[in-house]
C-alpha positions in Angstrom: -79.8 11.1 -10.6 -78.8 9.9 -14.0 -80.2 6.3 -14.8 -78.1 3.5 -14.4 -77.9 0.5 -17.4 -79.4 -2.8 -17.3 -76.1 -4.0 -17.6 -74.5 -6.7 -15.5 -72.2 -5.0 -12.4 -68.8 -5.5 -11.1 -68.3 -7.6 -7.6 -65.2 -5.6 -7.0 -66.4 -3.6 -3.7 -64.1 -1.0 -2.4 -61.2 -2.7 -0.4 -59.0 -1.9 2.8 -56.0 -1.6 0.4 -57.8 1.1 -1.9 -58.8 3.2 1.1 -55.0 3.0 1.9 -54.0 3.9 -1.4 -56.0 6.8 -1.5 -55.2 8.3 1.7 -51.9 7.7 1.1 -51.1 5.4 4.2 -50.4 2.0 4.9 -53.2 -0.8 5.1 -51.8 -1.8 8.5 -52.5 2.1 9.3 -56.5 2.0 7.9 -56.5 -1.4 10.1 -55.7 0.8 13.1 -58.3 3.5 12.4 -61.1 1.0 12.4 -60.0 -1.1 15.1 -57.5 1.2 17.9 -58.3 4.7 16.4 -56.0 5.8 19.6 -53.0 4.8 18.3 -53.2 7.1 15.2 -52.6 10.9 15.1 -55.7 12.8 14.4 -54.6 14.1 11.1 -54.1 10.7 9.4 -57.6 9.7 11.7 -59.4 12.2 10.3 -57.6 11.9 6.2 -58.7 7.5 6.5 -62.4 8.7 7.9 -62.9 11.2 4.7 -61.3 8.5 2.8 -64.1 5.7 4.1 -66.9 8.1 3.8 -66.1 9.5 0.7 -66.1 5.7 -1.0 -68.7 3.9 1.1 -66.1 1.0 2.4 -67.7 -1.2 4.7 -64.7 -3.4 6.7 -65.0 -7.0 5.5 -65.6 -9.1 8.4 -65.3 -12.7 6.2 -61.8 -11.3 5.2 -59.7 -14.5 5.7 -62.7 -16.9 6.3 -63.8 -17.8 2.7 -62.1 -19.6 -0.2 -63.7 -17.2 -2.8 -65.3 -13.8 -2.8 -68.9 -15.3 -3.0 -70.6 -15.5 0.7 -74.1 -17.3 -1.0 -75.9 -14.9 1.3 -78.4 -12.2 -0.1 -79.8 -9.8 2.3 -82.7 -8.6 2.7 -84.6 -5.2 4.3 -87.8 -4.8 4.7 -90.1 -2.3 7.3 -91.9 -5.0 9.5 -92.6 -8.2 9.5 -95.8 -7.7 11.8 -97.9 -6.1 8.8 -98.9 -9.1 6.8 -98.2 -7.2 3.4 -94.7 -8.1 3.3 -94.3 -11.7 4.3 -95.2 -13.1 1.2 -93.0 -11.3 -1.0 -90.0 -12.4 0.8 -91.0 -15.8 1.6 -91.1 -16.0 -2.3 -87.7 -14.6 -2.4 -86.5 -16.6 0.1 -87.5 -19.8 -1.5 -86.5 -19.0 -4.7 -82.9 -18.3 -3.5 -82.8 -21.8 -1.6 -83.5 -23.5 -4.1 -80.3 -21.7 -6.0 -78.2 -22.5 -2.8 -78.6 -18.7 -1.5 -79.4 -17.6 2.4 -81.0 -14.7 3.1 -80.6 -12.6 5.9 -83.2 -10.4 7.0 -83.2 -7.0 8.9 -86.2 -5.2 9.4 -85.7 -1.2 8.9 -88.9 0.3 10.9 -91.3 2.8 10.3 -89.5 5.5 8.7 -86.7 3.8 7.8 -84.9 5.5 10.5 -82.7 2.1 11.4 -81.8 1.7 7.4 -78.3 3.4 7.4 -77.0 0.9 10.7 -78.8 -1.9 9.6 -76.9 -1.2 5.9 -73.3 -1.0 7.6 -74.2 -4.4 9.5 -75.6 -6.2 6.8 -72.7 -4.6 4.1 -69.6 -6.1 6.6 -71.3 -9.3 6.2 -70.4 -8.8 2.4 -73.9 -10.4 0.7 -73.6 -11.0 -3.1 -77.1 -8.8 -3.3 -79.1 -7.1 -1.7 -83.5 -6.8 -1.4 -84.4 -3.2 -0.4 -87.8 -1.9 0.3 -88.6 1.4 -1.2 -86.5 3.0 -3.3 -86.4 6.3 -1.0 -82.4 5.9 0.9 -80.4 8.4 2.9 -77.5 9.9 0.6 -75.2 7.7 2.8 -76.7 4.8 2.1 -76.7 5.4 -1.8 -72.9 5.9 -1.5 -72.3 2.3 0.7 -74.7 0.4 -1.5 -73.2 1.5 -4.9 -69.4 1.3 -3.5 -70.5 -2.4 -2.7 -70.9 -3.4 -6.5 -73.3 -5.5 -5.8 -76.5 -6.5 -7.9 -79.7 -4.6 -6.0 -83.1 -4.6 -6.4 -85.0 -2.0 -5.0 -89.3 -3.6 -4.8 -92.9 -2.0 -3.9 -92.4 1.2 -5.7 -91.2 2.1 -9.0 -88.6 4.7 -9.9 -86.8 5.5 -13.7 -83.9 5.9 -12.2 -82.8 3.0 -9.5 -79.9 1.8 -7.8 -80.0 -0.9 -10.0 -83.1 -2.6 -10.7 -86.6 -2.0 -9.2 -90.0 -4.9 -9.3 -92.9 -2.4 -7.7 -95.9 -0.5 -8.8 -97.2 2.8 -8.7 -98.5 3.9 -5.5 -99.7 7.3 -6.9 -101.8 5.3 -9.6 -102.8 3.3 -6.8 -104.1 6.1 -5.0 -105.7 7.7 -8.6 -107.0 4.6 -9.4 -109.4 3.9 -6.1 -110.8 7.7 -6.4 -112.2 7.0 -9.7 -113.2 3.5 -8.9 -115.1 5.1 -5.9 -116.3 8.2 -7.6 -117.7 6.2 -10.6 -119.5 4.3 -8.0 -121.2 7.2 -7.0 -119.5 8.2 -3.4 -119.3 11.9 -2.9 -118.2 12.2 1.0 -115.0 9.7 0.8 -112.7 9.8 4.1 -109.2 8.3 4.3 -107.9 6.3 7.5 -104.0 6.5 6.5 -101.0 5.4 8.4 -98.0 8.0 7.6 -95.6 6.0 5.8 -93.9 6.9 2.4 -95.3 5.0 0.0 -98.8 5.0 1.7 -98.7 9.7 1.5 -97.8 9.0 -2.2 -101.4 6.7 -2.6 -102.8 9.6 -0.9 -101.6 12.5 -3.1 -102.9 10.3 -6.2 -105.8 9.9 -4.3 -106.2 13.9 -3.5 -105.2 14.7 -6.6 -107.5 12.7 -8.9 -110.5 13.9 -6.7 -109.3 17.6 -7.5 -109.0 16.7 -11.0 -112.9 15.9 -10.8 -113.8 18.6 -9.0 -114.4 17.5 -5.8 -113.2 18.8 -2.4 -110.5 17.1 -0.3 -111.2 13.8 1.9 -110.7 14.0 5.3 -107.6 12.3 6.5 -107.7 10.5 9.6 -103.6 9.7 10.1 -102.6 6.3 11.8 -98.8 6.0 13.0 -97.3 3.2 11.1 -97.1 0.0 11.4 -100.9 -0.1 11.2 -102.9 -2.8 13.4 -106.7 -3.9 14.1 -107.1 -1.7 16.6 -105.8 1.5 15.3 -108.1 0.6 12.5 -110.8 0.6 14.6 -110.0 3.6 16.8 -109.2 5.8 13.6 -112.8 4.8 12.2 -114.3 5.4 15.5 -112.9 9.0 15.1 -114.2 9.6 11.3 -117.8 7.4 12.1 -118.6 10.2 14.9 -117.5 13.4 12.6 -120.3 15.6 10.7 -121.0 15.0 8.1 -120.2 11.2 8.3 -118.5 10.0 5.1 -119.6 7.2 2.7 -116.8 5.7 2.1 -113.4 5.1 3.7 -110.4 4.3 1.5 -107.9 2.3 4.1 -104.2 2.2 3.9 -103.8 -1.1 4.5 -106.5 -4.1 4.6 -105.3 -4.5 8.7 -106.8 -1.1 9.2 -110.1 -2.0 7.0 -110.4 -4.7 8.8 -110.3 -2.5 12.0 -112.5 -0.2 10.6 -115.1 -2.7 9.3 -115.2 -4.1 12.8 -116.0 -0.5 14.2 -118.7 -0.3 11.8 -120.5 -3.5 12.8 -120.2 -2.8 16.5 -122.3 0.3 15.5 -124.6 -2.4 13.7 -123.9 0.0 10.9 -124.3 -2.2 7.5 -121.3 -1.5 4.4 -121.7 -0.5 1.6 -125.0 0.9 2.8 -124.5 2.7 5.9 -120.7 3.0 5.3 -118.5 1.8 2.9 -114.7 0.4 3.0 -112.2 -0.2 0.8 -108.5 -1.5 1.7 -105.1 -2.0 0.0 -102.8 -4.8 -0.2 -105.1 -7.6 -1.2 -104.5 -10.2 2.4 -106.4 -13.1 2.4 -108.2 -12.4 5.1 -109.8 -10.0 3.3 -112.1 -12.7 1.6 -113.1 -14.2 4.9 -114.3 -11.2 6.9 -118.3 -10.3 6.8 -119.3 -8.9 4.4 -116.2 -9.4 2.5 -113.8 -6.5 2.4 -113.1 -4.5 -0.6 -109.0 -4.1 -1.8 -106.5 -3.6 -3.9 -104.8 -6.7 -4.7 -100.7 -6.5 -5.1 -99.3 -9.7 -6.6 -97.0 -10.0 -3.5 -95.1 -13.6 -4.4 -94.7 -11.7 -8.0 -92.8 -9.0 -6.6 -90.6 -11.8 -4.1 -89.8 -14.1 -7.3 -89.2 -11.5 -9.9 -86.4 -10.0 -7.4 -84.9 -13.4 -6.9 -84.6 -14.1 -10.5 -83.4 -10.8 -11.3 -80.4 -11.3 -8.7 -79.3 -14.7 -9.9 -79.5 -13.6 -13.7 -76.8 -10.6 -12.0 -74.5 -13.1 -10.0 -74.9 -15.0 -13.2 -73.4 -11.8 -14.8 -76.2 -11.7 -17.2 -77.4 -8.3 -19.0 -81.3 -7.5 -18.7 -83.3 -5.9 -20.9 -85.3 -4.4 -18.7 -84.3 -2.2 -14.9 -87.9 -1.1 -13.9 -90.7 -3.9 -13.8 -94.4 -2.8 -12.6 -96.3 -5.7 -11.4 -99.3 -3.6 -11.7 -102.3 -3.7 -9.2 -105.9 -4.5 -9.4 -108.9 -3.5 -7.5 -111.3 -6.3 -5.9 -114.8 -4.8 -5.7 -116.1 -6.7 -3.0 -118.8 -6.5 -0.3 -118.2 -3.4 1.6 -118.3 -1.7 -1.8 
């Protein structure tokens, strides 16, 4: 996909009159497709449907309600609130907007996104002035109904050169690259990985496979976990790798809820990290500080990623121009205890 300019965009969504207009009906006609499709032959049914798929329109359920075209409501889509990792990004977000006078909504999109494209048309009718997206990965349908809505979008926790609009993240593949050298450097030889099967968590662990291959060294075991990850399937996954032979010596986690998990596993064996076994997790939660022995991570600036989206979308509504449409809040590894 070509890449879009850092250049402020146009509020003017697609409206009920320009589907008319282009399907070469009346708007009282589009009306009736939406609302009493029985009352319209199929041919003009089925010329308004190409028209609405073909340009993304979303009906406009504030039509009438508001004095001007601005709603002060941002939504925002993330996976799950139940996973720590998220919550302080948008809490950020969220408080930056209040303090602008913005609301935001928030719909959760699951593990795979397989509720994105519903949740999109819902939140869309609702006509936000911008939108927060997790992950930059969208069905084709979506990409149509977010670009027809001409609305400023920022796309967070992964990067891409060519976004929707603008994307705060970092790389998850350098991530992944990153923690096999760290580990490898360190001296571990038999590392496992305990890895729940989101997107952005099997892009860590192709940087992660790769950079072992680059050194030489034979693949990791993979021990998958279905997303969302939890304590316990952290500490039934490590079960599973701790009673494999030949036992590893490290396990790189794919999330600090499943270190935890699997940290716990390890001590109910009375089995000490780093020595018997060691952990490492991602995400950087503060809990990770508090366990015993103190688990290892990598730390993402979540608030960073949270403010830097809110401030991107006011400067848009603002109409200002940026000079930049891909920020990388970077990441850094904390070497703790269990490493």
């Amino acid at each position: 996909m070509p890449r879009r300019p850092a250049t402020a965009r146009s509020t003017d969504s697609v409206t009920l009159e320009d589907v008319a207009k282009l399907a070469g009906v009346s708007p009282m006609t589009v009306s009736r497709v939406l609302n009493k499709p029985e009352l319209v032959t199929p041919d003009t049914l089925e010329r308004v449907k190409q028209v609405i798929d073909r340009t993304g329109y979303v009906p406009n359920l504030l039509a009438g309600g508001l004095a001007s075209r601005k709603s002060r409501l941002v939504a925002a889509l993330v996976p799950s609130i139940t996973n720590g990792i998220f919550v302080e990004a948008v809490q950020a977000f969220t408080d930056r907007l209040w303090e602008a006078g913005y609301q935001v909504l928030l719909g959760l999109s699951g593990y795979p996104a397989t509720r994105e494209d519903a949740l999109l048309s819902a939140v869309l009718a609702r006509k936000p002035d911008a939108i927060y997206l997790t992950g930059i990965n969208h069905s084709p349908e979506s990409r149509q109904r977010l670009l027809a809505a001409r609305v400023p979008i920022v796309e967070t926790w992964d990067l891409t050169p060519t976004p929707l609009d603008t994307v705060v993240g970092f790389s998850h593949e350098k991530v992944g690259e990153s923690v096999a050298r760290h580990l490898l450097t360190k001296g571990y030889r038999r590392p496992a990985l305990l890895w729940a099967d989101d997107e952005r968590a099997l892009v860590r662990r192709r940087g992660f496979l790769a950079e072992l291959a680059r050194a030489g060294e034979p693949e990791a075991t993979t021990e998958f976990i279905p997303a969302p990850s939890t304590l316990a399937l952290g500490r039934a996954g490590m079960a599973r790798l701790l009673d494999a032979t030949p036992r590893p010596d490290v396990v790189f986690c794919a999330s600090d809820l499943l270190a935890h998990g699997a940290l716990e596993e390890a001590r109910s064996r009375s089995l000490t990290p780093p020595k018997d076994v060691a952990i490492i997790g991602f995400g950087g939660l503060e809990l990770t500080a508090h366990t015993c022995p103190a688990l290892s991570t990598v730390a993402i600036d979540r608030p960073a990623i949270g403010r830097q989206a809110a401030e991107i979308i006011l400067a848009r509504i603002a109409g200002a121009t940026l000079p930049e449409h891909v920020i990388d809040v970077g990441f850094s590894i904390l070497d703790r205890q269990t490493t």
